[in-house]
C-alpha positions in Angstrom: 12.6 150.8 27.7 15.1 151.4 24.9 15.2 155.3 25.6 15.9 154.7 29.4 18.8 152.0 28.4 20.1 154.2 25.5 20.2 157.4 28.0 22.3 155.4 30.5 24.5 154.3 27.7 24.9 157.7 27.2 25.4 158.7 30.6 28.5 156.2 31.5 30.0 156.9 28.3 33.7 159.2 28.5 32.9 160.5 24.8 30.0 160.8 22.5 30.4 160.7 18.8 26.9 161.8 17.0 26.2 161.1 13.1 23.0 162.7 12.1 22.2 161.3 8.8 19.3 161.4 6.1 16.3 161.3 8.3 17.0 164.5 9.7 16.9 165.6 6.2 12.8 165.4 6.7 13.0 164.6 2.6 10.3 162.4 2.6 8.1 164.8 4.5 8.7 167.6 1.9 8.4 165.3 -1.2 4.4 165.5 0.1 4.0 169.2 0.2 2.7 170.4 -3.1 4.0 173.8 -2.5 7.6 172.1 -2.0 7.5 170.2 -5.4 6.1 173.2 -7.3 9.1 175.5 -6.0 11.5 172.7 -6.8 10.2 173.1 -10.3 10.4 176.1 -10.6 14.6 176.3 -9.1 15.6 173.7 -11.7 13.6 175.4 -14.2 15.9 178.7 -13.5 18.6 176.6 -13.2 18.9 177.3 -9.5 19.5 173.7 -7.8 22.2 174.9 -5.2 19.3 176.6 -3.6 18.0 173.6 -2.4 19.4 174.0 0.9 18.0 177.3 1.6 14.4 176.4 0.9 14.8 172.8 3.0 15.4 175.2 5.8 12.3 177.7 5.1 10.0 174.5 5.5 12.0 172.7 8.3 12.1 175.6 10.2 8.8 175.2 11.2 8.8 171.3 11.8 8.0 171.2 15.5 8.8 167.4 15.7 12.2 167.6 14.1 12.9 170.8 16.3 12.2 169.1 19.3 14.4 166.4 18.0 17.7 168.7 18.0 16.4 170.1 21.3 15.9 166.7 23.0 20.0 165.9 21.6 21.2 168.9 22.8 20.3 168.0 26.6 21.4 164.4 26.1 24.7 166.2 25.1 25.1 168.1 27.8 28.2 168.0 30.0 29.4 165.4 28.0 32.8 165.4 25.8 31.1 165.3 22.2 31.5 165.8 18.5 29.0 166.0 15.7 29.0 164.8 11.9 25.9 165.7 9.9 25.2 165.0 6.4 22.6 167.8 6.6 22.5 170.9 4.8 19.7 173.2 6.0 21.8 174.3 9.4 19.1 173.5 11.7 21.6 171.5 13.8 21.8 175.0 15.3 18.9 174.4 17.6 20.4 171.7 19.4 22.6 174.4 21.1 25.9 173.1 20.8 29.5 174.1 20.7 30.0 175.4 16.9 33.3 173.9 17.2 32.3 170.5 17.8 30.4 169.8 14.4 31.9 169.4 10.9 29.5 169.8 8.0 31.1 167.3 5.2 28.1 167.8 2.8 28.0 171.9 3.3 25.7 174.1 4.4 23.7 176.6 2.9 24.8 179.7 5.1 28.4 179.5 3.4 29.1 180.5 -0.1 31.5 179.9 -2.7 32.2 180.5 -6.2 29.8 179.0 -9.2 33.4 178.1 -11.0 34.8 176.5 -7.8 37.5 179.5 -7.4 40.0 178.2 -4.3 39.7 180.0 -1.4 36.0 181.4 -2.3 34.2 179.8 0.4 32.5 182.7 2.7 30.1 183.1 5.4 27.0 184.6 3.6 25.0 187.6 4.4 22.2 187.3 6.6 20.4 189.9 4.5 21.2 187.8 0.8 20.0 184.7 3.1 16.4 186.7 3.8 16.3 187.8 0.5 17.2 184.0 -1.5 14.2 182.6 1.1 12.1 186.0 -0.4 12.8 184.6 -3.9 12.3 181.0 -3.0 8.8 181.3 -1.2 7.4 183.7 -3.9 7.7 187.3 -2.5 10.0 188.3 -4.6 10.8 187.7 -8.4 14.2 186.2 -9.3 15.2 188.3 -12.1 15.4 191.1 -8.6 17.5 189.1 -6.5 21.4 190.4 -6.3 23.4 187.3 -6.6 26.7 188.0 -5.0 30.1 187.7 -7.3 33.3 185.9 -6.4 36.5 188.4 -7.6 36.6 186.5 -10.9 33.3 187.5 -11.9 31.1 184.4 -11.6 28.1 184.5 -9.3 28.1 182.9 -5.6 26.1 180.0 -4.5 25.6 177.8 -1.6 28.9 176.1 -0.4 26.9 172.4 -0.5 27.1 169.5 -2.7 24.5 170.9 -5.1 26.9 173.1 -6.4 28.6 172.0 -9.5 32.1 172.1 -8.3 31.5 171.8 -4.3 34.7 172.8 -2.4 35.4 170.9 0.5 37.6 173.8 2.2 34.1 175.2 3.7 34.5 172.7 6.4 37.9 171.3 5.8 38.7 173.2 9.4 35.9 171.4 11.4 37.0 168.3 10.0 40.6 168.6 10.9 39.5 169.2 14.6 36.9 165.9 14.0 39.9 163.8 13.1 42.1 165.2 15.8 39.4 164.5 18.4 39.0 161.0 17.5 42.5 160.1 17.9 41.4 160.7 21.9 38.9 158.1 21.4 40.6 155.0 21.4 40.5 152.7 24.1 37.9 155.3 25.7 34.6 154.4 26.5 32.8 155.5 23.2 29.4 155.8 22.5 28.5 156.3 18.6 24.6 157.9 18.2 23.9 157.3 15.2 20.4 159.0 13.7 18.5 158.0 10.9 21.9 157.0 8.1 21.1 155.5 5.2 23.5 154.4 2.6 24.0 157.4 0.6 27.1 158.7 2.9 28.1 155.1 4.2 31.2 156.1 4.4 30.9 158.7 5.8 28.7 157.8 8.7 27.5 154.0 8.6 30.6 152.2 7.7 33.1 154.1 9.4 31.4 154.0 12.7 30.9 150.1 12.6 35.0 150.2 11.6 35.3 152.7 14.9 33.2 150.1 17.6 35.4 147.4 15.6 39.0 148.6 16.5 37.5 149.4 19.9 36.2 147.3 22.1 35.2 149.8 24.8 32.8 151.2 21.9 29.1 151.1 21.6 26.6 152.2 18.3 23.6 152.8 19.0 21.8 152.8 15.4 18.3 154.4 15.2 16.7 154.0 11.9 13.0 153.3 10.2 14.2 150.4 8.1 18.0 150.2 8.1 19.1 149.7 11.6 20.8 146.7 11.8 24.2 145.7 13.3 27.1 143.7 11.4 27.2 140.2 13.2 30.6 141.1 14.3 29.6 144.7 16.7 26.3 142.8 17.3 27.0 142.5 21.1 28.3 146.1 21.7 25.2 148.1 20.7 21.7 148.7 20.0 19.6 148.9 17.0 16.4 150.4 17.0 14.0 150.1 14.3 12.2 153.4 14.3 12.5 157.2 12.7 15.5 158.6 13.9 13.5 161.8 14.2 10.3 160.6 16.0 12.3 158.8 18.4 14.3 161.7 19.6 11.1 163.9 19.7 9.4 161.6 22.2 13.1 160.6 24.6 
């Protein structure tokens, strides 16, 4: 019942804002694969945490269920005048099939890099060939102390433009989130609807608290909040949305 009155929601909505949140990360799900723990020990062991990202993405790749997930949003998506937040860092927000220019990255990704000494103006798209070889290195085929680390012109080594780097720059999606901030000046007094998947409170202010501030200030504006345990709506927005208590993840799998 929810699914059918969250997809006509959807459908009568002028503009669609999405925030995909921790959920999507699938952290919980990794955190039981001994093979994922073991390879985290060994990164931190080599001092290697900004390669986090990477290896999310060599196990996620193959969730079915969170595949289907970006799948299922990309055809609730279509036609429809949309932008997308994510806090996640693995890129799979590829497979829903949207416009590249409609989704900001605030968190990172891992296919940019930067500079290890947070150098301005270091952020570049990296190499799909260093990407196969870091996901070599990461899943055992190939030793570390073989893997060519690209350098940034001051002569410190590269690594993943995310918040696991030690001096994250924020340029890396600066751009995307210019044209974020620019399309939500179109919102107001617009029929809005704000999806919001599986948030939790580490980016609140990013995703959960801003959004609830958004439906607020407007009173065309809906959020619909899907989450396993944290999907309730402030007293005040009560009335203009939904709240549905269930992984973000499973429920887009099965709409």
């Amino acid at each position: 019942m929810k699914r059918e009155e969250l997809k006509e929601i959807l459908k009568e909505a002028d503009m669609v804002l999405v925030g995909i949140g921790e959920e999507f990360s699938r952290v919980d799900e990794l955190r039981q694969d001994k093979s994922y723990e073991k390879i985290c020990g060994m990164t931190a062991q080599a001092g290697m945490h900004w390669t986090v990202p990477c290896l999310n993405r060599s196990y996620l790749k193959n969730d079915k269920k969170l595949l289907e997930a970006y799948q299922k949003l990309g055809t609730l998506l279509k036609n429809k005048n949309y932008f997308v937040i994510t806090t996640c860092m693995d890129g799979l927000i590829e497979k829903a099939g949207l416009r590249e220019d409609r989704i900001t990255t605030p968190c990172g990704s891992y296919d940019r890099l930067q500079c290890s000494e947070g150098c301005a103006g270091s952020v570049v798209s990296a190499e799909h060939t260093f990407l196969e070889e870091l996901e070599e290195t990461l899943t055992g085929k190939k030793a570390w102390d073989t893997m060519v680390i690209p350098k940034c012109k001051c002569g410190a080594p590269m690594e993943c433009n995310t918040l696991y780097a030690e001096h994250y720059l924020e340029e890396g999606y600066a751009e995307s989130w210019h044209t974020y901030m620019k399309w939500l000046q179109g919102t107001l007094n617009r029929r809005l609807c704000i999806l919001e998947l599986g948030a939790d409170m580490m980016f609140a202010g990013v995703l959960r608290f801003r959004f609830e501030k958004m439906v607020s200030l407007n009173q065309q504006a809906k959020l619909l909040r899907i989450h396993s345990h944290l999907c309730q709506l402030p007293e005040e927005i009560s009335g203009r949305g939904m709240s549905i208590l269930q992984n973000a993840v499973d429920f887009m799998a099965e709409i």
